[in-house]
FIBA-435934 format. One record per atom (N, C-alpha, C): x, y, z. Coordinates in steps of 0.001 Angstrom, whole numbers, plus 500000, padded with zeros to 6 digits. Atoms other than C-alpha are relative to their C-alpha. Layout:
<sites>
XYZ...
</sites>
This chain:
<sites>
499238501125500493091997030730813288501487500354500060498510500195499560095651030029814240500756499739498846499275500655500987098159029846810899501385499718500619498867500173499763101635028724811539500894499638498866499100500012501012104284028795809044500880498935499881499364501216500549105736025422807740501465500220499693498371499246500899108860027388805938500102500791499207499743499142500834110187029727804293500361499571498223499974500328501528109627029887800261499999501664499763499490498974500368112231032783798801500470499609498714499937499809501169112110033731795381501154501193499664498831499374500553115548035460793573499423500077498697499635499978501133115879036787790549501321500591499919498505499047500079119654037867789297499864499974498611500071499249501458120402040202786739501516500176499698498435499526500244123717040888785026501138498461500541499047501238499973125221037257785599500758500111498756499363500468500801128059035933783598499181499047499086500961500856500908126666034513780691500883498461499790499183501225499951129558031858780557499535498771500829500533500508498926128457030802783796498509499402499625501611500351499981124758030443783041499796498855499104500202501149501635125404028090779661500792498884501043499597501027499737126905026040782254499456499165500866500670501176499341124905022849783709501015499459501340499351500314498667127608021698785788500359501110501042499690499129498697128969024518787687498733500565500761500722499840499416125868025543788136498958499435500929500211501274498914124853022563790013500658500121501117498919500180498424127898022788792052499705501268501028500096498621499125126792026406792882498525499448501030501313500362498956123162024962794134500451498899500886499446501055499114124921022189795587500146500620501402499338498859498810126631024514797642499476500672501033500954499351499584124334026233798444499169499535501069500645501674498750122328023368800113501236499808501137498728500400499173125509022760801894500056501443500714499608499102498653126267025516803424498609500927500156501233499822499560122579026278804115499619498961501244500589501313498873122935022961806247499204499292499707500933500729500612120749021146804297500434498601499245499771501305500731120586017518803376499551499466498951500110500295501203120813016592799828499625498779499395500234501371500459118778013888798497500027499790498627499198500447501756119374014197794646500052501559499690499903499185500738119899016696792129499907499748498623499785500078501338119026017157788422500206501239499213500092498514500855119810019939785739500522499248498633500539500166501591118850020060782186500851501169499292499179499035500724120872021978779748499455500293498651501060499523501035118695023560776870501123500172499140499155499552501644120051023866773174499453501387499464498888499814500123121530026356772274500584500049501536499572499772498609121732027004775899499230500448501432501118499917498948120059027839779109500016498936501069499700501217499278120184025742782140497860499866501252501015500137499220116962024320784338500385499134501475499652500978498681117946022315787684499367500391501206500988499909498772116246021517790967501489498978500862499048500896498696118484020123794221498857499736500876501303500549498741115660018066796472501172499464501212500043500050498774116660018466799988498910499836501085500833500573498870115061016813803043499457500837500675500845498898499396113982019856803884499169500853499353500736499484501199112334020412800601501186500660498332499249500154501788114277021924797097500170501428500461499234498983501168116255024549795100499698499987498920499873500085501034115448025510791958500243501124498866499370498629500715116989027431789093499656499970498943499745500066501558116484028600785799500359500935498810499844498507500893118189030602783184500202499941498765499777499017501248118807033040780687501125500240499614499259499560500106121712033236779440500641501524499289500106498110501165121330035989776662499801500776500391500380498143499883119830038091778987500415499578501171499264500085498857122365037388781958499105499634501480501077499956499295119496036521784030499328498718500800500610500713499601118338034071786415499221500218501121500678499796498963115617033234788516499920498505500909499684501135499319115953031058791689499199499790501400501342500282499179113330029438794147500520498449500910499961500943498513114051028143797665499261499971500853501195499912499272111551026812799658500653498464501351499823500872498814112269024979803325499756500194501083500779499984498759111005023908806180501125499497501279498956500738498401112769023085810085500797501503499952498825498813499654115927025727811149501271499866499085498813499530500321117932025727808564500454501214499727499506498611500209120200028956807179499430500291499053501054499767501311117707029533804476500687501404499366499481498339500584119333033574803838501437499363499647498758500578500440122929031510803704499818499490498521500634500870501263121076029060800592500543501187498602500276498961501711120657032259797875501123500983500367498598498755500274123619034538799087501330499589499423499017500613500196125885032049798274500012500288498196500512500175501216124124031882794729500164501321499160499369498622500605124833035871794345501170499981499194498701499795500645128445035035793536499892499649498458500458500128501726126917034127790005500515501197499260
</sites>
């Protein structure tokens, strides 16, 4: 039997983030935004949730499938899950997301 691979689905975790950064819903949108973007990827929505006291959850659905993030702020820590299919820069997507 013949499998063939649909796309790549790469799992991050980062350690030692800015915790400033992580309590923040918007920038951290703009960072997955980004991400999508200069992955070459076309952005069909985005949502992110901002937990009390803090903590952020967000997904970016691209036409080539999603981004999704979610963190820790207390413990500088996030984990982040890109999964897509076709030629895009998929290793561009999460290096961008390092600068966290």
């Amino acid at each position: 039997m013949k499998f063939e691979t649909l796309g790549r689905h790469i799992l991050v975790e980062y350690y030692n983030c800015d915790e400033e950064v992580l309590k923040n819903p918007k920038l951290i949108e703009e960072f997955m935004n980004n991400s999508a973007l200069n992955a070459k990827a076309t952005i069909v929505d985005s949502v992110f949730h901002h937990f009390n006291p803090w903590g952020v959850s967000g997904a970016v659905i691209i036409a080539e499938s999603h981004l999704t993030i979610h963190t820790w702020p207390e413990y500088g820590y996030a984990a982040a899950d890109f999964f897509t299919f076709g030629d895009k820069k998929k290793k561009k997507s999460f290096e961008l997301l390092e600068t966290l």
